[in-house]
N, C-alpha and C positions, 0 to 999 in steps of 0.2 A: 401482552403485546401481540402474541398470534391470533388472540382473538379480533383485536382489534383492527390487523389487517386483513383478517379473513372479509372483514367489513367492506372492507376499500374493494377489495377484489377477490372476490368468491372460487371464482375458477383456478386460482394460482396455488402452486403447492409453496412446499417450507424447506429451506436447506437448513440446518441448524446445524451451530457447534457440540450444541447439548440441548439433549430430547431427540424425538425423532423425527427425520427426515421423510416427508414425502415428495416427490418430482412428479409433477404431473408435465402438459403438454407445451403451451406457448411460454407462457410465465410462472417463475417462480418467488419467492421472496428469499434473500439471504437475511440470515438471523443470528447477530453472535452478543449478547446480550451483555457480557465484560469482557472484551476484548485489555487485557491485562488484567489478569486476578492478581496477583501479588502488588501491584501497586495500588489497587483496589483496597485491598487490606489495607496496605500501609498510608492510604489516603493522600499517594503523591498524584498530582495530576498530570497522568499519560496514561489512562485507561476511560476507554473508551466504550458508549453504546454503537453499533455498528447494522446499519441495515440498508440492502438495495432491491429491486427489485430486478431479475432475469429479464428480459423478451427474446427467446431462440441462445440462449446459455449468455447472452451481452447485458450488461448494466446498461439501464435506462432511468434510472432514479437509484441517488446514492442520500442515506443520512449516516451523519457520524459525529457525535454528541459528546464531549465534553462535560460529566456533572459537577467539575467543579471549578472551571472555568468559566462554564456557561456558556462553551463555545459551542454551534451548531454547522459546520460546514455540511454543505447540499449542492448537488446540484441534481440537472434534468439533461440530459440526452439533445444537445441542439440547444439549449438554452444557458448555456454557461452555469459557472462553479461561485459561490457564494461562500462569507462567514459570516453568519447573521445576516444584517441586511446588505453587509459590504461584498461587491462583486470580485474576484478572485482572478489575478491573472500572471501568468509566467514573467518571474522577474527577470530584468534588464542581465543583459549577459555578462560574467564576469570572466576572467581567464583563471585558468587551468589552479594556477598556485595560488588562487583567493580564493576558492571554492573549499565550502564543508560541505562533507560527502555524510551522509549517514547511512549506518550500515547496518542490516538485520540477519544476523549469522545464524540464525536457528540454533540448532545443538550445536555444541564444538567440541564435546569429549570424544576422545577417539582420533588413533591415527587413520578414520576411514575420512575425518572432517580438515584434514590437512589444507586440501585445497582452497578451504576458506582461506585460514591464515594464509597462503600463496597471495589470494584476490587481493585479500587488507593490506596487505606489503606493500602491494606493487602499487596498487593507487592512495596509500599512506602517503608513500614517499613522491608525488607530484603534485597531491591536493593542500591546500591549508591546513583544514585541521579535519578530524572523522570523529564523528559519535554514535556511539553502538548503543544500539536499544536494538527491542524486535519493531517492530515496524510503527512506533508512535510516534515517529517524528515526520512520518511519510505525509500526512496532511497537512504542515505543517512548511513542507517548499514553496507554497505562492506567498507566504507570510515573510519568506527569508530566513527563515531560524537556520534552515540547510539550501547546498543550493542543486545536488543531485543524492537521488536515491537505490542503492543498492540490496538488493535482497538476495540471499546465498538459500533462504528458508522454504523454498520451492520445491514441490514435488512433481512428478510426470507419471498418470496424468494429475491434475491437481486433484489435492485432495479435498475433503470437507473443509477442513480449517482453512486451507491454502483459498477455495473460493469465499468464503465469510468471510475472511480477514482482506484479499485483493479486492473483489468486485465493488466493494465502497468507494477506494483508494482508485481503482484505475477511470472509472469516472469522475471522480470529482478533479483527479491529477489532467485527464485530456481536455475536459471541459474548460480548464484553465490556462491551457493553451502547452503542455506538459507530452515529451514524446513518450510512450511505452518501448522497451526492445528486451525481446526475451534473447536472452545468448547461454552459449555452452562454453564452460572452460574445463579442461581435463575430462572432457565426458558428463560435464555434471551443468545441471539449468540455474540462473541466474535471471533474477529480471531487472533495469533498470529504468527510472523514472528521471528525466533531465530535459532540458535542452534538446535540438540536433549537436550542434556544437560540442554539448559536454559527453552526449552519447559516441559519437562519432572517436574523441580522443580516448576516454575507457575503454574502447575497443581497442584502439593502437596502444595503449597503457597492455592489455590482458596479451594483446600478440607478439608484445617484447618489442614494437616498434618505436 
């Protein structure tokens, strides 16, 4: 696979989940080849091949493949978000208590990961229903499976995995017409993927408003 981009664009370096990483200058490639090993083993389908390409640290070309789906969502930077040939766009608005919320908690052992379970509470008890995975269901909002995205799985500054696993996901998520907001609750980063609408209420949801 790195060879193969090296093809496409010579000059770009490689972020990778696994192997090594070089950052060179304007462009880079993200590279995370199973983005979900354990479902991978077990042959469920929510693991993903995941690759975008950087210009100045921003996605400008997102792929995120599907092998047993056969699903391809892509997009381009100004050219909208795609699944296969069908073009991809931010579903019709629903209110507060119809909405599933999907949730990517990262770790949760430990009273240091408390404040996940805080997040999950409080917008549990407002939204429909919540589905936790790590972050496979996140391309999956312009389809309706969910209709906002919550991520507790975030570092500062991001890390390796933290950029492989988003820089797919937040292009193909705005290109589809999807707002990003990064927020802090207790001190700690959170990003969410929604609406304005649905963004706007998890915020008065997290402020106890």
């Amino acid at each position: 696979m790195r060879k193969q981009l090296y093809k496409i664009l010579p000059q770009a370096g490689f972020i990778v989940e696994e192997g090594k990483t070089e950052i060179h200058g304007e462009y880079n490639w993200t590279i995370d080849p199973i983005d979900g090993t354990k479902y991978f083993v077990s042959q469920v389908a929510l693991f993903f091949t995941q690759i975008s390409l950087l210009k100045d640290n921003e996605p400008v070309i997102s792929f995120i493949y599907n092998p047993i789906t056969k699903q391809l969502f892509h997009a381009i930077k100004g050219f909208g978000a795609y699944m296969n040939d069908a073009r991809l766009e931010r579903r019709a608005h629903l209110p507060l208590a119809k909405c599933i919320t999907h949730f990517d908690l990262g770790p949760t052992l430990g009273v240091e990961n408390e404040w996940k379970y805080a997040i999950f509470q409080k917008i549990a008890q407002k939204t429909y229903r919540v589905r936790v995975t790590a972050g496979y269901l996140a391309p999956y909002l312009p389809l309706g499976a969910v209709d906002i995205s919550v991520n507790t799985a975030i570092e500062t500054p991001y890390s390796t995995k933290n950029i492989t696993d988003l820089a797919p996901h937040k292009l193909l998520l705005t290109e589809a017409g999807y707002e990003e907001e990064r927020l802090g609750f207790e001190g700690h980063p959170l990003l969410i993927w929604a609406s304005k609408q649905h963004i706007s209420a998890i915020k008065d949801i997290l402020a106890n408003r």
